[in-house]
ROLUMLO-701079 format. One record per residue (C-alpha): residue number from 1; residue in three letters; z, x, y. Coordinates in nm, 2 decimals, decimal comma, padded with zeros to 4 digits, always signed. Each point is the difference from the previous one (the first is absolute). Example, Ala and Ser with C-alpha at 12.3 -4.5 7.8 and 13.67 -1.06 7.14 Angstrom:
<node num="1" residu="Ala" c3="+00,78" c1="+01,23" c2="-00,45"/>
<node num="2" residu="Ser" c3="-00,07" c1="+00,14" c2="+00,34"/>
//
This chain:
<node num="1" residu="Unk" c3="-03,49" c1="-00,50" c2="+10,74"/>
<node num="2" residu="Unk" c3="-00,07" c1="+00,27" c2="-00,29"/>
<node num="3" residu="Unk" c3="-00,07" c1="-00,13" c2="-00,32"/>
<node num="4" residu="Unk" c3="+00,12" c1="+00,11" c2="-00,33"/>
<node num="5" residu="Unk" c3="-00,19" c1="+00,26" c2="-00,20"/>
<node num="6" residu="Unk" c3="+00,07" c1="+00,01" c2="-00,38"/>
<node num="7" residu="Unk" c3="-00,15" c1="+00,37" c2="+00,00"/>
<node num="8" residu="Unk" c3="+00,25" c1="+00,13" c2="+00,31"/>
<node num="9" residu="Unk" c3="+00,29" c1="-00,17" c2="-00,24"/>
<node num="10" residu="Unk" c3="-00,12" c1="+00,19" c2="-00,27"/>
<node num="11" residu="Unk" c3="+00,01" c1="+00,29" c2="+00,18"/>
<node num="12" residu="Unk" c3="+00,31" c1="-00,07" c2="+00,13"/>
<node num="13" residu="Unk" c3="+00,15" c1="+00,00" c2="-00,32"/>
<node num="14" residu="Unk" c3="-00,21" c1="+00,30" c2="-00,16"/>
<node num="15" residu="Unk" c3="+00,30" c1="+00,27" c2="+00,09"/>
<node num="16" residu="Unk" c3="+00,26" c1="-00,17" c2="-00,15"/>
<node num="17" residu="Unk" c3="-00,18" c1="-00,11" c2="-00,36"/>
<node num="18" residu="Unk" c3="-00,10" c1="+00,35" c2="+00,01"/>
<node num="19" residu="Unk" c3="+00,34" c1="+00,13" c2="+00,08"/>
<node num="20" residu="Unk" c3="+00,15" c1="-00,26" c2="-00,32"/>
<node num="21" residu="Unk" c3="-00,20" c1="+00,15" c2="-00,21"/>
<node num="22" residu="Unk" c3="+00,05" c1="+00,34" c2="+00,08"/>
<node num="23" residu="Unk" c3="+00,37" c1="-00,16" c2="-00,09"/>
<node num="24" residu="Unk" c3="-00,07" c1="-00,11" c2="-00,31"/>
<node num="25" residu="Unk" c3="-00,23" c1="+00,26" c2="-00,12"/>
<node num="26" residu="Unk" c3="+00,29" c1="+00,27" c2="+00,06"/>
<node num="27" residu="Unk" c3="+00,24" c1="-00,22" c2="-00,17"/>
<node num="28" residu="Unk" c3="-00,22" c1="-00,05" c2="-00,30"/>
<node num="29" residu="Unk" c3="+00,05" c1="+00,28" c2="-00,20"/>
<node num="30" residu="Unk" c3="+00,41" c1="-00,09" c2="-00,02"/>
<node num="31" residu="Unk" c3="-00,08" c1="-00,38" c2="-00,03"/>
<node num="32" residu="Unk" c3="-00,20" c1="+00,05" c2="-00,30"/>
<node num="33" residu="Unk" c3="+00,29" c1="+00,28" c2="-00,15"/>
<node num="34" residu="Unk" c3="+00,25" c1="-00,24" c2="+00,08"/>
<node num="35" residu="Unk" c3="-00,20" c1="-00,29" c2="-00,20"/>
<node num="36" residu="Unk" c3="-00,10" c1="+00,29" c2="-00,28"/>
<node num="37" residu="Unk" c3="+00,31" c1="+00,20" c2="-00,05"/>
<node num="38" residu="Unk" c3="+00,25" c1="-00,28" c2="+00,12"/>
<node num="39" residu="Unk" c3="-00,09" c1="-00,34" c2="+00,02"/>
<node num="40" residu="Unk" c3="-00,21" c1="+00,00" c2="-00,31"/>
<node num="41" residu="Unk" c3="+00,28" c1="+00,15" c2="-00,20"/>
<node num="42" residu="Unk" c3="+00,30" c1="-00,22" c2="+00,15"/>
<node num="43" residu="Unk" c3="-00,23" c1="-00,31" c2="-00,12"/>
<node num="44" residu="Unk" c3="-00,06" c1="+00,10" c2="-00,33"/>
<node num="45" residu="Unk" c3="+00,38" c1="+00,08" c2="-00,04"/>
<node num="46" residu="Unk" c3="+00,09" c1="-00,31" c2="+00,11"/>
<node num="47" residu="Unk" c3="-00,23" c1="-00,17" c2="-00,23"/>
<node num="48" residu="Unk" c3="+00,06" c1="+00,24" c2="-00,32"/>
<node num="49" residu="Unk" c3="+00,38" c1="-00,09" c2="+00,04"/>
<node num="50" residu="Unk" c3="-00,11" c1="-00,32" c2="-00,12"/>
<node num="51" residu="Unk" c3="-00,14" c1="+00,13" c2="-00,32"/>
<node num="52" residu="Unk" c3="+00,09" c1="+00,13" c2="-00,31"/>
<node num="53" residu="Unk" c3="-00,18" c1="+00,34" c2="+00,04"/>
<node num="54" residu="Unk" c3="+00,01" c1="+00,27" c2="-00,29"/>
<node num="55" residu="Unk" c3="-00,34" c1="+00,19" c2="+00,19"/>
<node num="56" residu="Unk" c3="-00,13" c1="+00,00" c2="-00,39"/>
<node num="57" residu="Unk" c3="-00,01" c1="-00,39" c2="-00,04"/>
<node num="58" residu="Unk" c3="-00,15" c1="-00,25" c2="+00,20"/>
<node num="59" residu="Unk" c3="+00,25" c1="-00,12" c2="+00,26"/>
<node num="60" residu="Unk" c3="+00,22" c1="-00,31" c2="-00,03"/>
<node num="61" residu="Unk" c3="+00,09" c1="-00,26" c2="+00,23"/>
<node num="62" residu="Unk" c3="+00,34" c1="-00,09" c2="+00,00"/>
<node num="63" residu="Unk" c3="+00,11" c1="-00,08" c2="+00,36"/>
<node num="64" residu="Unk" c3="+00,37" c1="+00,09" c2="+00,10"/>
<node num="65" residu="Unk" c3="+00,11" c1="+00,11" c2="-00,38"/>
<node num="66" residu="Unk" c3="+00,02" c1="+00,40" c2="+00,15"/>
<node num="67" residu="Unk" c3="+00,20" c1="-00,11" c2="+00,28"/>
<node num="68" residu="Unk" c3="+00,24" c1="-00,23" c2="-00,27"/>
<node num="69" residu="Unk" c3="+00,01" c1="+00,27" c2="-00,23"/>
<node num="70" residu="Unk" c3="+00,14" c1="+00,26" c2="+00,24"/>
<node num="71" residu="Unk" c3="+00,42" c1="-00,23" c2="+00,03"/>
<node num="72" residu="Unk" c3="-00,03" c1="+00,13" c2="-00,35"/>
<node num="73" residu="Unk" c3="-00,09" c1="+00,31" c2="+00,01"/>
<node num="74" residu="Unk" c3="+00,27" c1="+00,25" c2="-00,05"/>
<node num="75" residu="Unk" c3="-00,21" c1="+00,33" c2="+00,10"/>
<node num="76" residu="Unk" c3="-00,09" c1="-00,22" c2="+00,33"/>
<node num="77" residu="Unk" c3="+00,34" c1="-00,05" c2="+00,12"/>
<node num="78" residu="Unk" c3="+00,14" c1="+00,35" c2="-00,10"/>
<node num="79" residu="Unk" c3="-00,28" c1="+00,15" c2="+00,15"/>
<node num="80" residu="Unk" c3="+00,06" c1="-00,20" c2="+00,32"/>
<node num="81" residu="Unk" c3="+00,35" c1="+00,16" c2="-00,01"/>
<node num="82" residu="Unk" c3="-00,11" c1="+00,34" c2="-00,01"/>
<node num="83" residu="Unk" c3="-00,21" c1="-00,04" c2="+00,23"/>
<node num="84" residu="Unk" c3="+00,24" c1="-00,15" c2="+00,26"/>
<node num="85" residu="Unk" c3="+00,27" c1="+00,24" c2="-00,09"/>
<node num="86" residu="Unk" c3="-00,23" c1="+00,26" c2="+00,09"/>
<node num="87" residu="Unk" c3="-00,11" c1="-00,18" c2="+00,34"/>
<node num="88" residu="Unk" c3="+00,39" c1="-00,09" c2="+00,06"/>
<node num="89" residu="Unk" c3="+00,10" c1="+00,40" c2="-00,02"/>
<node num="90" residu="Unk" c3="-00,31" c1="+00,15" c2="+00,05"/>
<node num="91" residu="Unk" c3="-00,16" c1="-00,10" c2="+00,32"/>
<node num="92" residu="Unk" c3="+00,36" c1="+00,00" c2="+00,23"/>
<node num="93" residu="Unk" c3="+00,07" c1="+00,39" c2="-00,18"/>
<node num="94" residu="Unk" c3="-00,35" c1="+00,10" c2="+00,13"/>
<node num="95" residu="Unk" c3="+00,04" c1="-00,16" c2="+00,32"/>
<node num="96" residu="Unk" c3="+00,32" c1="+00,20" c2="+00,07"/>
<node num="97" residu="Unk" c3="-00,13" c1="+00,32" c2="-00,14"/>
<node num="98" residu="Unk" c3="-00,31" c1="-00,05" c2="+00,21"/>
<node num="99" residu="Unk" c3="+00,19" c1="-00,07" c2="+00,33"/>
<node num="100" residu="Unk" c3="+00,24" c1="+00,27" c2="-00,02"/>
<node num="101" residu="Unk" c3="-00,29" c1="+00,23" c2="-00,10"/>
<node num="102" residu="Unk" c3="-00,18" c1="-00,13" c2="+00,34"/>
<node num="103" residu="Unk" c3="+00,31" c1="+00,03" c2="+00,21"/>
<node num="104" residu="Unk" c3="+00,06" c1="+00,38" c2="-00,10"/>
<node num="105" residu="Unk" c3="-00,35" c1="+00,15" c2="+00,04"/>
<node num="106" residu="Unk" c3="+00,00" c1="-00,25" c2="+00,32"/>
<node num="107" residu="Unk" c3="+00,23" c1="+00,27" c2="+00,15"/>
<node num="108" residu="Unk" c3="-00,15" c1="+00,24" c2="+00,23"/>
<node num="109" residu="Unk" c3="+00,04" c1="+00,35" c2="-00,21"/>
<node num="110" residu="Unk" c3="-00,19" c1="+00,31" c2="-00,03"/>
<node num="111" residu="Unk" c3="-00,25" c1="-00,04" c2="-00,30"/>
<node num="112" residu="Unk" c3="-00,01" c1="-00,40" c2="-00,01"/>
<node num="113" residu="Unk" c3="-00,36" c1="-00,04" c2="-00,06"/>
<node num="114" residu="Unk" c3="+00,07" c1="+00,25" c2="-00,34"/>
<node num="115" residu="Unk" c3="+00,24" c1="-00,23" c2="-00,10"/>
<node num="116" residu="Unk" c3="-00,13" c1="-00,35" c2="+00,08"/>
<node num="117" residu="Unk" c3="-00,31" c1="+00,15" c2="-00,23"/>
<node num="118" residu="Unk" c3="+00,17" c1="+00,10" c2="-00,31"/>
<node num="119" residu="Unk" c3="+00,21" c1="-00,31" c2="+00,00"/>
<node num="120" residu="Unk" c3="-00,31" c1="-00,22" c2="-00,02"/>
<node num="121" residu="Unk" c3="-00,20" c1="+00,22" c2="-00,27"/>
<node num="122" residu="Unk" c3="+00,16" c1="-00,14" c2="-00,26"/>
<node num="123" residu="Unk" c3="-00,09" c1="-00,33" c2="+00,05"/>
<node num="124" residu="Unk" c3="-00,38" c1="+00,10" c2="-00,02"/>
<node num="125" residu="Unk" c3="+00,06" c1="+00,10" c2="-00,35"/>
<node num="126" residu="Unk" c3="-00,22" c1="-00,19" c2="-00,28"/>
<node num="127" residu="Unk" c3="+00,26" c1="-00,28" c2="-00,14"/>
<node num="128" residu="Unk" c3="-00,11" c1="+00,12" c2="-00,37"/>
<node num="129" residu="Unk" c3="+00,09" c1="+00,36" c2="+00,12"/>
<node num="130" residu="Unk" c3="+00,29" c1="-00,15" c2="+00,16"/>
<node num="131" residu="Unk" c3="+00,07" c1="-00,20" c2="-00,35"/>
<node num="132" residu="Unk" c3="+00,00" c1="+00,32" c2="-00,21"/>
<node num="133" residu="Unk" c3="+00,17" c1="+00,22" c2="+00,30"/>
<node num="134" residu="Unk" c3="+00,32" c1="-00,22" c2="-00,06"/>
<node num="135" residu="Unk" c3="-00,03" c1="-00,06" c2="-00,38"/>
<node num="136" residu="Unk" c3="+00,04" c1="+00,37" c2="-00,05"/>
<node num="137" residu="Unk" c3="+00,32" c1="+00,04" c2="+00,25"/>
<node num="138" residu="Unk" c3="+00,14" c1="-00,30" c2="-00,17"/>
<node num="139" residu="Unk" c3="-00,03" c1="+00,13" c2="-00,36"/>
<node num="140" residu="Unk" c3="+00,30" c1="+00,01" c2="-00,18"/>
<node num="141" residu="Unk" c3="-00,07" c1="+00,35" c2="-00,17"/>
<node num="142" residu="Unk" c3="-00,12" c1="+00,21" c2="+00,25"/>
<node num="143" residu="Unk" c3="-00,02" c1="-00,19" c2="+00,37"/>
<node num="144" residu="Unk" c3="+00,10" c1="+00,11" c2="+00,28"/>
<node num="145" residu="Unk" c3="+00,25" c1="-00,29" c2="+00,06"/>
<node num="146" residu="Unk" c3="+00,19" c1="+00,05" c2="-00,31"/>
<node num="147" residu="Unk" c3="+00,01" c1="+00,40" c2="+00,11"/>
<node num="148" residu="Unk" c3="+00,20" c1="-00,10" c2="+00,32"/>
<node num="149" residu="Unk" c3="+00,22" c1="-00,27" c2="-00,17"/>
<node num="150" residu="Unk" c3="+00,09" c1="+00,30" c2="-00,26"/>
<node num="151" residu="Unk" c3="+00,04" c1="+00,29" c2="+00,29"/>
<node num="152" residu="Unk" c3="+00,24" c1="-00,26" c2="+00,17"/>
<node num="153" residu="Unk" c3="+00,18" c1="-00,06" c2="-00,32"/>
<node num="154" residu="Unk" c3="-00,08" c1="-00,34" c2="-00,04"/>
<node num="155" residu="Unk" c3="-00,18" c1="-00,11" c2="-00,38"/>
<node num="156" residu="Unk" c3="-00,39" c1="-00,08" c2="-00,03"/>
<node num="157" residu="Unk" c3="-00,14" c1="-00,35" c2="+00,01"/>
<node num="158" residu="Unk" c3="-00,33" c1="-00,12" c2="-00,13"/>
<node num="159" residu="Unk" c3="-00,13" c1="-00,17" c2="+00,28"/>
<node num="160" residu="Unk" c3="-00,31" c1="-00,16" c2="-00,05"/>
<node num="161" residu="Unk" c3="+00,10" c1="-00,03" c2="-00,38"/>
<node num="162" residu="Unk" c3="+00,32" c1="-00,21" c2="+00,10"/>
<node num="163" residu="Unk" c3="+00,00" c1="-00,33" c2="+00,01"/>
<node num="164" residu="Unk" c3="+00,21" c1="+00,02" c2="+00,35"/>
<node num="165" residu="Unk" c3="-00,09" c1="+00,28" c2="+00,14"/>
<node num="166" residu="Unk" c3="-00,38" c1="-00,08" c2="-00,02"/>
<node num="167" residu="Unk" c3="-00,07" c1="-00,23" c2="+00,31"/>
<node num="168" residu="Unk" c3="+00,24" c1="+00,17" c2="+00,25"/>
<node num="169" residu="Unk" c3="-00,20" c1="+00,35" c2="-00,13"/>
<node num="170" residu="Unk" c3="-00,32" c1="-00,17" c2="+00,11"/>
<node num="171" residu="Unk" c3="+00,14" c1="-00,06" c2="+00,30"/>
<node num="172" residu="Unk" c3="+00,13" c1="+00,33" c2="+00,07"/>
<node num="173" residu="Unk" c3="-00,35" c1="+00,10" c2="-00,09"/>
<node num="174" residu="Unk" c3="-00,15" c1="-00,23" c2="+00,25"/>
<node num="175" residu="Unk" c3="+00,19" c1="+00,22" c2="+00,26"/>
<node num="176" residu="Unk" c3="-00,32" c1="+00,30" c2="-00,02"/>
<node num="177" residu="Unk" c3="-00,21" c1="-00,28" c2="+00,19"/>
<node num="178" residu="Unk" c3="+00,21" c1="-00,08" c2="+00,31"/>
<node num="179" residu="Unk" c3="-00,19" c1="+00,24" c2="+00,24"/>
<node num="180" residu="Unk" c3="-00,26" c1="-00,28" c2="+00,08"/>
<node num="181" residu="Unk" c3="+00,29" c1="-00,26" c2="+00,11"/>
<node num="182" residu="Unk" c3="+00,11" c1="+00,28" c2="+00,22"/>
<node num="183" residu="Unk" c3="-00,25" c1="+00,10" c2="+00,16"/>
<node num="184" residu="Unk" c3="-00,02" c1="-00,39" c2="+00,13"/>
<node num="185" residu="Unk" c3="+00,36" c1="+00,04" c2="+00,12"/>
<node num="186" residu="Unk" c3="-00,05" c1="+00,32" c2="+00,16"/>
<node num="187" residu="Unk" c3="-00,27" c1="-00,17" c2="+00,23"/>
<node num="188" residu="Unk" c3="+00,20" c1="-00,24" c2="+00,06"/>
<node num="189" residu="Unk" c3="+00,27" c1="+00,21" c2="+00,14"/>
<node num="190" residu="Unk" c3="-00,19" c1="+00,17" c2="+00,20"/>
<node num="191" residu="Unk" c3="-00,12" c1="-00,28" c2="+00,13"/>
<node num="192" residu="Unk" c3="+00,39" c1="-00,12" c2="+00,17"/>
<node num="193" residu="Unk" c3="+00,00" c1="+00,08" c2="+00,38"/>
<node num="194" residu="Unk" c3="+00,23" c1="+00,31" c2="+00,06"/>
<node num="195" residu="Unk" c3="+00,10" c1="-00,19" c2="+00,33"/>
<node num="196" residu="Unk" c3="+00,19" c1="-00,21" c2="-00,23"/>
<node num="197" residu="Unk" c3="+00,21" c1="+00,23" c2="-00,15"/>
<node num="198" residu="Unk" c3="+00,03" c1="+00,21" c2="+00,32"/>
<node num="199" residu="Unk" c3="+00,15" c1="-00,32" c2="+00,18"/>
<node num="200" residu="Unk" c3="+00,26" c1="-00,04" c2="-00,34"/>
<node num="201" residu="Unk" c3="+00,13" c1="+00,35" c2="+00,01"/>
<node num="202" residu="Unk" c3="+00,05" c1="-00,04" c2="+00,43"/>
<node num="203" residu="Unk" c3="+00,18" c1="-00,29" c2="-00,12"/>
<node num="204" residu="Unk" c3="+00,21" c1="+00,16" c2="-00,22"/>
<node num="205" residu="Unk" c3="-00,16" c1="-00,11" c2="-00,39"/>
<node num="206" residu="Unk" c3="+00,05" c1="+00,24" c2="-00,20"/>
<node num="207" residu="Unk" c3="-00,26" c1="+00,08" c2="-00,33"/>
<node num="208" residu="Unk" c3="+00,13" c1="-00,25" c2="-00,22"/>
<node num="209" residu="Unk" c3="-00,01" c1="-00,28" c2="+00,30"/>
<node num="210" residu="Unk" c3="-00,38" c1="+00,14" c2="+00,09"/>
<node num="211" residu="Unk" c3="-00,07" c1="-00,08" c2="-00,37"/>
<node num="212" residu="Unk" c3="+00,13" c1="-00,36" c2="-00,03"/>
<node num="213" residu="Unk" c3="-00,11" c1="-00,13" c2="+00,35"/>
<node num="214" residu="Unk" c3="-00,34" c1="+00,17" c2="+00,07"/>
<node num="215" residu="Unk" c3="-00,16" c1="+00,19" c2="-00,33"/>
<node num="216" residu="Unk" c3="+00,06" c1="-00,30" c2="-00,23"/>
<node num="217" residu="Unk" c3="-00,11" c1="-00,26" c2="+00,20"/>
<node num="218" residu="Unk" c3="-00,29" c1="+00,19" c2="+00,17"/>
<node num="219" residu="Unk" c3="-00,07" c1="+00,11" c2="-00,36"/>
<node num="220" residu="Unk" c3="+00,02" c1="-00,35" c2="-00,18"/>
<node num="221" residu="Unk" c3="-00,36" c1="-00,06" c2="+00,02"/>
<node num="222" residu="Unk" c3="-00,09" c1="+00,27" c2="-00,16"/>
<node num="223" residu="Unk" c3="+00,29" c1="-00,04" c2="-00,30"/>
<node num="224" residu="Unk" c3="-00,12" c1="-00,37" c2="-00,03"/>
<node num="225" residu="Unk" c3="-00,36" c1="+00,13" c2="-00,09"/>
<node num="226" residu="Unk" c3="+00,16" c1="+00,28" c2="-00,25"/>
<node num="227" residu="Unk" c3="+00,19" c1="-00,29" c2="-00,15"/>
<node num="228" residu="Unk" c3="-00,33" c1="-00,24" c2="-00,04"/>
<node num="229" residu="Unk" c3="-00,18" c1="+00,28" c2="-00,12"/>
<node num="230" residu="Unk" c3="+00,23" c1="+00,14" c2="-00,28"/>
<node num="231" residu="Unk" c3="+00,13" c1="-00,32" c2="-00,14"/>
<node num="232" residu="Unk" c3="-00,39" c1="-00,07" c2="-00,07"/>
<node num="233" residu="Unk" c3="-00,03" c1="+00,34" c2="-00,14"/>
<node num="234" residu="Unk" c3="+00,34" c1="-00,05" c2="-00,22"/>
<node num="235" residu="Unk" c3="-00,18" c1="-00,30" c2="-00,20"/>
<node num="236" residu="Unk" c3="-00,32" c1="+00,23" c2="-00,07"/>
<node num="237" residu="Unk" c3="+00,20" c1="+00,30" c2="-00,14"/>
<node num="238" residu="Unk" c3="-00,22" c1="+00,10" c2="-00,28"/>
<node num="239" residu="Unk" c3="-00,09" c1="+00,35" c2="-00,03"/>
<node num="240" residu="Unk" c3="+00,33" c1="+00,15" c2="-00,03"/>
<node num="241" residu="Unk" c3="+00,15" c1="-00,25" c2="-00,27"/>
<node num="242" residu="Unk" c3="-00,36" c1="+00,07" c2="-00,20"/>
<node num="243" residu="Unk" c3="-00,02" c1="+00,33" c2="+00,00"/>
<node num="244" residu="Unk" c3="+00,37" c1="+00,10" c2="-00,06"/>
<node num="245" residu="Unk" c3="+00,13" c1="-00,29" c2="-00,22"/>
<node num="246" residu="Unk" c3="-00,30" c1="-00,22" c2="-00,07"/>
<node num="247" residu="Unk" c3="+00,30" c1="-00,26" c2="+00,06"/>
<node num="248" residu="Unk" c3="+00,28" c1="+00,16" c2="-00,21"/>
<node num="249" residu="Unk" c3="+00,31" c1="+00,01" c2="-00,12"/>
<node num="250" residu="Unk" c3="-00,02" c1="-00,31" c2="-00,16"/>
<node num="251" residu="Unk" c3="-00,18" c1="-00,18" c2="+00,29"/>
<node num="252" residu="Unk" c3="+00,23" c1="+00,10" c2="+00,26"/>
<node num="253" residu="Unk" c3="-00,28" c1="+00,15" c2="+00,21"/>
<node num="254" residu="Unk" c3="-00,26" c1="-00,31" c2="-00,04"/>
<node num="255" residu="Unk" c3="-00,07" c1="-00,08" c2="+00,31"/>
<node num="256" residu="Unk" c3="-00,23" c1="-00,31" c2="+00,11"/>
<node num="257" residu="Unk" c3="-00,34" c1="+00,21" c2="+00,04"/>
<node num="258" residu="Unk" c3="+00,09" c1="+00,22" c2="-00,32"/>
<node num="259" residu="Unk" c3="+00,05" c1="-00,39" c2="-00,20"/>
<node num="260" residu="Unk" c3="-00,32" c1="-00,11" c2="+00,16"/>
<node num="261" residu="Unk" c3="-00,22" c1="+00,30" c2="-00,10"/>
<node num="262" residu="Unk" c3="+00,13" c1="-00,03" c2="-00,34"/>
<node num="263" residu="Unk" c3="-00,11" c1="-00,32" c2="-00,03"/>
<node num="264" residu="Unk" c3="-00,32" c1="+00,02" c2="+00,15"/>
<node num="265" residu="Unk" c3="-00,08" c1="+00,31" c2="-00,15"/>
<node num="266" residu="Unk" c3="+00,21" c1="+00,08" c2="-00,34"/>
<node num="267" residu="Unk" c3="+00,04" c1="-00,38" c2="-00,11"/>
<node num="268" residu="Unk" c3="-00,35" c1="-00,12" c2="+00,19"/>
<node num="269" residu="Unk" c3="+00,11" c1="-00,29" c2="+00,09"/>
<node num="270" residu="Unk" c3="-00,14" c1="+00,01" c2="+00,30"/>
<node num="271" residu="Unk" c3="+00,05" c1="-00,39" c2="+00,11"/>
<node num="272" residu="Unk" c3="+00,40" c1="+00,08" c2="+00,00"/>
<node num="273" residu="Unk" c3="-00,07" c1="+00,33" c2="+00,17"/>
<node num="274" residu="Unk" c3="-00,18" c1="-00,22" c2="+00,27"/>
<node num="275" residu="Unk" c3="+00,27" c1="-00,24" c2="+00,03"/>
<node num="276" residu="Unk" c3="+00,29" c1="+00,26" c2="+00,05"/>
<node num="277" residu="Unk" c3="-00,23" c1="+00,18" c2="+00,28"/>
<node num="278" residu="Unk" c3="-00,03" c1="-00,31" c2="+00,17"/>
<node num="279" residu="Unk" c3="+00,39" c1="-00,06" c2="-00,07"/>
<node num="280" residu="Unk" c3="+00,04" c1="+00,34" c2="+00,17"/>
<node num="281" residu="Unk" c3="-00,20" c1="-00,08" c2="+00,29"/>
<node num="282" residu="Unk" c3="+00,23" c1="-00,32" c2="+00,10"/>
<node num="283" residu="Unk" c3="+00,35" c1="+00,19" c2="-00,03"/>
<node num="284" residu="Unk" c3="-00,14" c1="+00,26" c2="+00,23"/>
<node num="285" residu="Unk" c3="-00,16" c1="-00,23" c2="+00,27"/>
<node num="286" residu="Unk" c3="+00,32" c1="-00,23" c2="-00,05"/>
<node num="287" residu="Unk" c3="+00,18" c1="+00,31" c2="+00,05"/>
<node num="288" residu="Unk" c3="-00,21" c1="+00,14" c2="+00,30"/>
<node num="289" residu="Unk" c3="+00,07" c1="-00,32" c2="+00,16"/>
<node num="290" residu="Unk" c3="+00,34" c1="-00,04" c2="-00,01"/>
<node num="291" residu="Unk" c3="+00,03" c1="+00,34" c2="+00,15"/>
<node num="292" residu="Unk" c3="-00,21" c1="-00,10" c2="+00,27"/>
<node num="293" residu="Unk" c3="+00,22" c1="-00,31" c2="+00,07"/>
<node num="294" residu="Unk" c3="+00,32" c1="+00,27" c2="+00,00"/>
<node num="295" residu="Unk" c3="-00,19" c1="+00,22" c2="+00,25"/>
<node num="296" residu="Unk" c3="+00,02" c1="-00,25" c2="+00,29"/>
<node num="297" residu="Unk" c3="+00,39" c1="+00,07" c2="+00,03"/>
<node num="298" residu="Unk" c3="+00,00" c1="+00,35" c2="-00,14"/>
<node num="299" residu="Unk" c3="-00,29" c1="+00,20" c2="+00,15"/>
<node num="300" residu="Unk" c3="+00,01" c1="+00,08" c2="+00,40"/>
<node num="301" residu="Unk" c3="-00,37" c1="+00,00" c2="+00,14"/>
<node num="302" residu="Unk" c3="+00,01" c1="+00,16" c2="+00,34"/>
<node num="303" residu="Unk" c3="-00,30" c1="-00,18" c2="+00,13"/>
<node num="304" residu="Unk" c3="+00,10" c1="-00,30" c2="-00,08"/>
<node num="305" residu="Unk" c3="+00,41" c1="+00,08" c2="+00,21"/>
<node num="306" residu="Unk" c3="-00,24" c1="+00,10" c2="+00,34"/>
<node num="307" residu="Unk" c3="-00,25" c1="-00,28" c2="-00,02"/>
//
């Protein structure tokens, strides 16, 4: 009968420590970023939105005071409105524009790859650049937008100087950056089986039918994602409202990041900053979620059908 050997166990198990922490050795340059750059600063948000914070006095304790002070707050609910309004209007019109975008240079024509590239450049433009691109076409002396308006015979507006014609003009201006949502729902069409549309036109579909029973549902994947992603990005519009407004007419472009910079850094008070950020993060994730929940009946998953 053999008997044990502590040394052949050792042995035994040399590879694998080794190999664990080869593991961890790769994955500790991203473990300690993550703790560094994301951990650390999550923490100390969630512990400065306890304080009363002014970054030149000492902070404050005062427990859930932020939190109880934001029912109140005017500016936090109107610039929850704009914000939503601009998620509400925003993200479907870029959707739409996106997919119809993705459907048209899907087509097989001469010159496709020209096309596909110059309707994504714009959405690699700088947002500042971007910012002032759009501020200058929607100037009420000399932009290009009033131009048209005049050449049709129509009168001038002021755009980003009206009170209710300033959020749907960010929105219009939002429009430049659609190329990357594209793109996704270009890969995603090419990624539907030709058989399936070859065995709808044998059976007598015609484009519109092709459209409702196999590129919608083959393509709801990758709208879902589209949808996840730009309803996240519509609560961290920022750059845009700041550079062309700075949250003008009389608030009507304040959105929830703009309010929460202002605080943080105009008004430092940097405890309430804290505690709208974390604010932020819950009607996101609650958001995120309830998508997800929505997905189960709405989104077709092909692997999941021929499991």
């Amino acid at each position: 009968m053999a008997q044990f050997s502590p040394t052949r166990g050792r042995r035994r198990r040399g590879p694998l420590w080794r190999e664990g922490l080869d593991g961890w050795l790769f994955i500790l340059p991203w473990f300690l970023g993550f703790l560094i750059f994301t951990a650390g600063p999550m923490l100390a948000s969630a512990s400065i939105s306890l304080m009363n914070w002014e970054i030149l006095t000492p902070p404050r304790w005062v427990g859930l005071a932020n939190f109880q002070f934001m029912l109140t707050d005017s500016l936090f609910w109107l610039a929850l409105y704009n914000t939503a309004y601009y998620t509400l209007l925003g993200v479907p019109l870029y959707l739409l524009a996106s997919l119809l975008m993705a459907l048209l240079l899907n087509l097989p024509l001469r010159g496709i790859p020209i096309y596909r590239t110059l309707f994504f450049l714009p959405s690699l433009t700088p947002a500042v650049a971007n910012a002032l691109l759009w501020v200058w076409i929607f100037s009420p002396d000399f932009g290009l937008a009033n131009h048209f308006l005049r050449s049709v015979g129509l009168p001038p507006q002021k755009w980003l100087f009206d009170v209710n014609l300033a959020k749907p003009s960010l929105i219009l201006m939002g429009l430049w950056g659609v190329g990357s949502q594209m793109v996704i729902f270009l890969a995603g069409l090419q990624g539907i089986p030709q058989a399936l549309y070859e065995a709808a036109s044998i059976d007598g579909a015609n484009s519109w039918r092709r459209f409702w029973s196999i590129t919608l549902p083959m393509l709801s994947p990758t709208i879902f994602f589209n949808l996840v992603i730009g309803i996240i990005g519509s609560f961290q519009v920022f750059t845009t409202a700041y550079i062309a407004t700075q949250g003008g007419p009389q608030n009507a472009t304040l959105f929830y990041v703009l309010y929460l910079w202002r605080n943080g850094f105009d008004y430092f008070k940097m405890g309430y900053a804290s505690a709208l950020a974390w604010v932020l993060l819950v009607i996101v994730l609650l958001l995120t979620l309830l998508q997800f929940r929505l997905a189960r009946r709405l989104v077709y998953y092909e692997v999941e059908e021929t499991a």
